[in-house]
C-alpha positions in Angstrom: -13.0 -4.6 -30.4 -14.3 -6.5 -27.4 -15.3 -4.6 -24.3 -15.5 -6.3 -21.2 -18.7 -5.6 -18.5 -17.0 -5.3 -15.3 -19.2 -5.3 -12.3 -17.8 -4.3 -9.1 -19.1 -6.8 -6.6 -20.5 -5.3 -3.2 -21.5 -6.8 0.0 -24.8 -6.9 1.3 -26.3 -4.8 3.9 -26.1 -8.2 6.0 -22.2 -8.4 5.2 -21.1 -5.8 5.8 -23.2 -5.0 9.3 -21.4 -8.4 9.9 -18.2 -7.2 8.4 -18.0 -3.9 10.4 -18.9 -5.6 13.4 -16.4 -8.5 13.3 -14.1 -5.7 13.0 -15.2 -4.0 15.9 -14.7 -6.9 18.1 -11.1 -6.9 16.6 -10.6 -4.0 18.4 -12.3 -4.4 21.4 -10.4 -7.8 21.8 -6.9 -6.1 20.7 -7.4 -3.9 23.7 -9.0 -6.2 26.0 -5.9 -8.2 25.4 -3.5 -5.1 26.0 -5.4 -4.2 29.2 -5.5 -7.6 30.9 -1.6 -8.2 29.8 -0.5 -4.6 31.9 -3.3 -5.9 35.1 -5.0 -2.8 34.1 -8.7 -3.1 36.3 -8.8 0.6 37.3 -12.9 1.0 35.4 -15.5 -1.3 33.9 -12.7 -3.4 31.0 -15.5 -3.0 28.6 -15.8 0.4 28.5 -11.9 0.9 29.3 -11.5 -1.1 26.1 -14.1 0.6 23.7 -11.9 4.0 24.7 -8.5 2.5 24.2 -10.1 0.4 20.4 -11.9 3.8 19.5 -9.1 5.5 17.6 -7.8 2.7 15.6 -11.4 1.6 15.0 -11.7 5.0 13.0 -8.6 4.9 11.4 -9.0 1.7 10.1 -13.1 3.0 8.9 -11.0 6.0 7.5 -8.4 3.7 5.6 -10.2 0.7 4.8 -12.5 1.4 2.2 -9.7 2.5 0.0 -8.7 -1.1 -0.2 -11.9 -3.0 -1.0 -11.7 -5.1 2.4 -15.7 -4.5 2.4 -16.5 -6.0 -0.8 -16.3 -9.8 -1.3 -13.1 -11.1 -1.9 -11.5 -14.6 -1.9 -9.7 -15.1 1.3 -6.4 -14.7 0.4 -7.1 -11.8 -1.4 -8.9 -10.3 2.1 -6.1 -10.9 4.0 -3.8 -9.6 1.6 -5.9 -6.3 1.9 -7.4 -6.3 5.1 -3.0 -5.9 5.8 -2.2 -3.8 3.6 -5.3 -1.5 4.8 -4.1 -2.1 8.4 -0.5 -0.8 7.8 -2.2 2.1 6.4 -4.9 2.6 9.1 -2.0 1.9 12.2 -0.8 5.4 11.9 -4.0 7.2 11.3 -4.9 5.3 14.8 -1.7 6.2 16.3 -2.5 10.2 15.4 -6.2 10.1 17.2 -5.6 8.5 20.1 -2.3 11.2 20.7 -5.2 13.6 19.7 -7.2 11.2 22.9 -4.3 11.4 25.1 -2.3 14.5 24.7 0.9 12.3 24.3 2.4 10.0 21.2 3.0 6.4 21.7 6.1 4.4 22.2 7.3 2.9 19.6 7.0 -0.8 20.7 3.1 -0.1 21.5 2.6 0.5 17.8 4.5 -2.7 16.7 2.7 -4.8 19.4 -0.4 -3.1 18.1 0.0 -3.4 14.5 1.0 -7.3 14.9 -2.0 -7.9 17.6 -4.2 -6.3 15.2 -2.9 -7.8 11.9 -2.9 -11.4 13.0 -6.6 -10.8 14.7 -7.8 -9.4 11.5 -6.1 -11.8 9.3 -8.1 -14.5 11.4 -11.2 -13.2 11.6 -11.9 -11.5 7.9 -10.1 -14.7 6.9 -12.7 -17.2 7.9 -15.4 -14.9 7.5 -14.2 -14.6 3.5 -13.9 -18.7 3.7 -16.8 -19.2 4.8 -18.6 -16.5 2.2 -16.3 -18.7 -0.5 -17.9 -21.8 0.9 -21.3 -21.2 0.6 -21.1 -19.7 -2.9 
């Protein structure tokens, strides 16, 4: 009987800092995006923007994992992923920031979220997985 050594690739330290920080700029961007679209300029946009990213950042650190999004993948493989872990972390976000705000969302916010977020993760951990790919 054969048995097959199976070794679980991991990302480096390096990587995954990258990684986790790529996808905190996902965030960041997704509301910068969402702030400057509603003329929203009432505080510093930076700060404004870490507050309104923070709860979908932690859902998606809560739901991510799960999938294997921070281990190296080919790139259609991390964007197959990297969605399904998004549709997975999208309501675990939606439940902290009503925890934020005291309030739930509309549902429209979620959609425009989940497809602002999808497509900017889908780009970013797309080339980043490319570009790990390309440099073997």
């Amino acid at each position: 009987m054969e048995t097959t050594n199976r070794r679980v690739m991991t990302a480096s330290w390096p990587q995954l800092v990258i990684l986790l920080g790529g996808d905190a700029m996902v965030f960041v961007v997704f509301a910068l995006l969402g702030r400057s679209s509603h003329g929203l300029a009432d505080e510093n946009p930076l700060v404004a923007a870490v507050r309104v990213a923070l709860p979908f950042f932690i859902g998606w650190l809560l739901v991510a994992p799960w999938f294997g999004v921070f281990r190296p993948q080919p790139p259609l493989r991390m964007a197959s992923l990297s969605l399904g872990a998004w549709l997975i972390a999208l309501p675990v976000g939606l439940g902290l920031r009503w925890l934020q705000l005291g309030r739930s969302s509309p549902f429209s916010f979620a959609l425009v979220t989940f497809l602002t977020v999808a497509a900017l993760l889908l780009i970013w951990r797309g080339a980043y997985s490319w570009w790990l790919a390309r440099r073997g």
